[in-house]
C-alpha positions in Angstrom: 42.0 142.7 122.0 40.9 145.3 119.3 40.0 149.0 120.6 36.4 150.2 121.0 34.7 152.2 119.0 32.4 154.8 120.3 30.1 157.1 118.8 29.1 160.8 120.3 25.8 162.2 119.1 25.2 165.8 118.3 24.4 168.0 120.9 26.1 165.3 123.4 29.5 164.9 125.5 30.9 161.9 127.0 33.3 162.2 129.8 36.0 159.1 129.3 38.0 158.3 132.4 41.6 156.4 132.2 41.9 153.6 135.2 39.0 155.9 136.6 40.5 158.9 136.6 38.9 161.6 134.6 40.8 161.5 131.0 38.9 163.7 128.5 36.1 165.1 127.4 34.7 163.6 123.7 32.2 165.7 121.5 30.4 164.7 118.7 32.3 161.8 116.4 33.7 158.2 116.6 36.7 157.6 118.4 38.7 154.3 119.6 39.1 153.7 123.6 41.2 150.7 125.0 39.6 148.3 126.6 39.4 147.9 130.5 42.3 150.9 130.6 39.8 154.0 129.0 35.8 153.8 129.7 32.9 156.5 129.0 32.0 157.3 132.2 29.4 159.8 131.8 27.5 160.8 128.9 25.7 164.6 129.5 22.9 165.6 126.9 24.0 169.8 126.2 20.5 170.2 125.2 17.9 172.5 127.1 15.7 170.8 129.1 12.3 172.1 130.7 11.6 170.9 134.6 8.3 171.7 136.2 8.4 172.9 139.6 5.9 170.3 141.0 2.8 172.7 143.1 4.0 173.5 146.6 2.9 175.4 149.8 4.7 178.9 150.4 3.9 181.4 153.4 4.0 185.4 152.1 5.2 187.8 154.5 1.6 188.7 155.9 1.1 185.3 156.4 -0.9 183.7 153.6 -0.5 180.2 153.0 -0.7 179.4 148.7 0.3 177.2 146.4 2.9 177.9 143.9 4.2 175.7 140.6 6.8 176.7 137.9 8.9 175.5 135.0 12.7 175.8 135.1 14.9 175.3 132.0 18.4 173.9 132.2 21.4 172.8 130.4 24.9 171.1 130.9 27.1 174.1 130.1 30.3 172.2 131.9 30.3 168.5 131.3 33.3 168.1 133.6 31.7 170.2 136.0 28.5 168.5 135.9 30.0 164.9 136.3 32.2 165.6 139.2 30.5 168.5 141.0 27.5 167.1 142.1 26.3 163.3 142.4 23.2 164.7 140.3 23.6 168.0 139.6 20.2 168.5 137.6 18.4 167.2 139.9 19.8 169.0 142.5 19.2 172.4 140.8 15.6 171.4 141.1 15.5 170.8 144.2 17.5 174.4 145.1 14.9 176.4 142.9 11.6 174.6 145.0 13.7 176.3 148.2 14.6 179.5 146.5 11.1 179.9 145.7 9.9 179.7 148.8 12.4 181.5 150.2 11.6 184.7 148.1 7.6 184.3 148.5 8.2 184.9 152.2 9.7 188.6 151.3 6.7 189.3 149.8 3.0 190.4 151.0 0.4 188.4 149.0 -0.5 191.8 146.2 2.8 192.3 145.5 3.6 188.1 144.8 0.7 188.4 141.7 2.2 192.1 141.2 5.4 191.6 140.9 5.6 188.1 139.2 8.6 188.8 136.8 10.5 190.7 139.4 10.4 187.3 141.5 11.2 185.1 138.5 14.2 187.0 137.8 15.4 186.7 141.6 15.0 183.2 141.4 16.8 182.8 138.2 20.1 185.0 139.5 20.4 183.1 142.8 19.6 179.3 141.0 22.2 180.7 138.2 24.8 181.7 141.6 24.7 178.6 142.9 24.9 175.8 140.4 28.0 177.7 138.8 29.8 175.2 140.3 28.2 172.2 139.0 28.6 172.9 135.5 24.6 173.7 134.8 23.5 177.0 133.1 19.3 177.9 134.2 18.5 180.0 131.6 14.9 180.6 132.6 12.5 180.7 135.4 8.6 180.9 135.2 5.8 180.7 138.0 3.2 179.0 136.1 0.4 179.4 138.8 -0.5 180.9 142.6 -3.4 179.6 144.2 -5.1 180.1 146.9 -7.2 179.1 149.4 -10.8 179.4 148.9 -11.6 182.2 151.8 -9.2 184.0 150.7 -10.3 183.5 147.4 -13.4 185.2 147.8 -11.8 187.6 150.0 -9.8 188.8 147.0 -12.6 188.8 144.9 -14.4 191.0 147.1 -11.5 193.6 147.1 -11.3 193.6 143.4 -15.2 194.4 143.3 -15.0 197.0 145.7 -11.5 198.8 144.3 -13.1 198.5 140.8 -16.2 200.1 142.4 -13.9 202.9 143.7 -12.6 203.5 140.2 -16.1 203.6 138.5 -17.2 206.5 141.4 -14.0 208.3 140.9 -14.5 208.3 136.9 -18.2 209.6 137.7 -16.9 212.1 140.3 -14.4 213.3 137.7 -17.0 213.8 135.1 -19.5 215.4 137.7 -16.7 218.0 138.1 -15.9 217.9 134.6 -19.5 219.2 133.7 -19.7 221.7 136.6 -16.6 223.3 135.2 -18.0 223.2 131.5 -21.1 224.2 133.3 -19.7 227.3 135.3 -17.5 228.6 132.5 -20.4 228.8 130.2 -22.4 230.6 132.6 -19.6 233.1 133.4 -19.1 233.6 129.5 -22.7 234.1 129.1 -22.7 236.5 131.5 -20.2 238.7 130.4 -21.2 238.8 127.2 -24.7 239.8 128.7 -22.8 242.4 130.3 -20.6 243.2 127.4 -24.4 244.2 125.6 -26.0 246.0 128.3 -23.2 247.9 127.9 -23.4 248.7 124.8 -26.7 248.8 124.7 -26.1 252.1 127.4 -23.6 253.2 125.2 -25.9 253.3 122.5 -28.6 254.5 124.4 -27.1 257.8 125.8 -25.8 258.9 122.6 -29.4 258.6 121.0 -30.5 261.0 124.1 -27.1 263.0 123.6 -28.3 263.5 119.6 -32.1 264.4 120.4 -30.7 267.3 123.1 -28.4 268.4 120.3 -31.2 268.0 117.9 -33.7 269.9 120.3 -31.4 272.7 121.2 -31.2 273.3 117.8 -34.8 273.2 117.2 -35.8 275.5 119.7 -33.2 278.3 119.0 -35.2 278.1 115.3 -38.3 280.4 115.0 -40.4 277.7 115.6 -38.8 276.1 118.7 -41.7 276.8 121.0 -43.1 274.0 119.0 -40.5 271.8 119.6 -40.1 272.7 123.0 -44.0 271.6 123.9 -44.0 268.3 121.7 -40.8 267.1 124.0 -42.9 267.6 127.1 -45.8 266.5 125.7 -44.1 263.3 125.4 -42.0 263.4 128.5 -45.5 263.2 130.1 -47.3 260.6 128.3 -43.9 258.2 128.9 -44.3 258.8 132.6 -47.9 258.1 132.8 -47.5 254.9 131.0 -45.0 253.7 133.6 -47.1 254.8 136.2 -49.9 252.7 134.3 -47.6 249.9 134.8 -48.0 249.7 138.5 -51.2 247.8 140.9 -52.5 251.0 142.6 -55.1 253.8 141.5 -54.6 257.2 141.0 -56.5 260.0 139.6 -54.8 263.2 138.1 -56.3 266.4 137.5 -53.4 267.0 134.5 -52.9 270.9 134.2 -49.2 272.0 134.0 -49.3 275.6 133.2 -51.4 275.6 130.3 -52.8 271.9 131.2 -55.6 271.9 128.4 -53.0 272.4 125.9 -50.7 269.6 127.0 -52.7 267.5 127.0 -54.4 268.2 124.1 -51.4 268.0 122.1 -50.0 264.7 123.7 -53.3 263.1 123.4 -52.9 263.7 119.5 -49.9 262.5 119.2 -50.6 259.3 121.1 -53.2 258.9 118.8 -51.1 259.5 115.8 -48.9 256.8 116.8 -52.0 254.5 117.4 -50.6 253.6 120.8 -53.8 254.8 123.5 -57.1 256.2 123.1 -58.7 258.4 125.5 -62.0 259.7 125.6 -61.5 263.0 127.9 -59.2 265.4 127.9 -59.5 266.8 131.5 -58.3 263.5 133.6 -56.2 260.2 133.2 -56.7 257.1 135.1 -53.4 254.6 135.7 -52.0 252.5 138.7 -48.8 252.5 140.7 -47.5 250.7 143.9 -45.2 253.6 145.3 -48.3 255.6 147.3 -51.5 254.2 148.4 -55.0 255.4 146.7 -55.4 259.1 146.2 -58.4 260.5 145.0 -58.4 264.3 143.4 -61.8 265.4 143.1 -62.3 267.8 140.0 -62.7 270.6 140.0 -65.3 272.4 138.1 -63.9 273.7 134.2 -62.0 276.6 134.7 -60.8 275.7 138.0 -57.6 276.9 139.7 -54.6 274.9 138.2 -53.2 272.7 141.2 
């Protein structure tokens, strides 16, 4: 009787046994085996191979029931392995990831299983990968496709995300509230110094203008003529303060005489009326307002009077 000829695929391996006893291990090719003495007894595919994780029920650690499904990818990695090893060692590493995954859902609180979905993948992976060493199978990957839930707990999920997104929103507005207040406050406090910074200046400037017009009238009145000078500056010394008393809601009549009263106001009454400011129609009294005293009431004398 003439040998056998058998013919290994790519990407395959066929385990031949001799009176069944494991003989070698054929790759890819033709090669003669005696008949009845040498027999392929298992023929292992090395390609990768995708399994889904058929949907099943998982309890987390706070005690939420869901439904979980994945996809696991395998390969033969040890054909020797794989053929005496395990009676099915494929389908036997499906069966171990369905428990693993339960197992590691019920370490988990139900946020943390959809937080930390690659975290449990990869746990999965390295205990599926620890124990089907031994069988000659390499898991590559792991993927949870889907978690479901109930549909309570559905809506109580969707609740929480409303209201934590809610909390967000308010926090964003709070934050630009305070935002604004600050933007708000700093440009009031710059405002203010600046304001400060002018009325500061604007002192500054004002006391050297009265600093010059004492110089300037000190020299005046040491000049021939400073007699002049000297009764123009009270001239309108007094016409200033009877404008601010004009300023206030009360009534008050003055008999004006200071020394030589006539002459005052004579001489301040021309020069208000140079500067187009008041007009006054008598020389002898001056009508304004104030709130400091109540109503007073002078009564004239007659012209010629004692000065008061």
């Amino acid at each position: 009787m003439g040998n056998v000829l058998v013919r290994v695929p790519h990407q395959y391996a066929y385990v031949v046994e001799y009176f069944g006893r494991y003989n070698k291990t054929l790759g890819p090719g033709f090669y003669f085996l005696l008949p009845f003495v040498q027999r392929v007894a298992y023929r292992h595919s090395l390609k990768e191979q995708a399994f889904n994780v058929n949907a099943q029920s998982a309890v987390t650690k706070d005690n939420v029931y869901i439904q979980i499904d994945g996809v696991l990818y395998l390969r033969v990695d040890d054909p020797f392995k794989s053929s005496y090893g395990a009676k099915d060692a494929l389908n036997y590493t499906y069966i171990l990831a369905q428990s693993i995954m339960r197992s590691e859902i019920g370490k988990l609180d139900l946020d943390a299983t959809f937080r930390e979905r690659e975290t449990l993948n990869a746990k999965i992976l390295g205990q599926i990968v620890s124990a089907t060493a031994d069988w000659g199978i390499k898991c590559s990957r792991y993927e949870i496709k889907d978690i479901k839930v109930g549909d309570s707990m559905r809506k109580v999920m969707n609740l929480e995300a409303e209201s934590e997104r809610q909390k967000r929103a308010e926090v964003k507005i709070s934050e630009g509230k305070m935002s604004s207040d600050i933007n708000i406050a700093e440009g009031n406090k710059a405002s203010k110094i600046l304001e400060a910074k002018a009325k500061a200046q604007e002192l500054y400037l004002t006391g050297m203008a009265t600093a010059n017009r004492i110089t300037l009238l000190n020299n005046a009145i040491s000049t021939p003529d400073g007699g002049e000078a000297a009764r123009y500056n009270l001239a309108d010394l007094y016409i200033k303060a009877l404008k601010n008393l004009a300023q206030e809601d009360k009534t008050l009549i003055i008999k004006a005489n200071l020394n030589d009263p006539e002459d005052v106001i004579r001489k301040s009454l021309k020069l208000m009326n140079k500067e187009g400011k008041e007009e006054f129609s008598e020389v002898n009294t001056v009508k304004t307002e104030f709130t400091r005293e109540p109503s007073l009431e002078l009564e004239s004398e007659k012209k010629g009077a004692e000065n008061f």
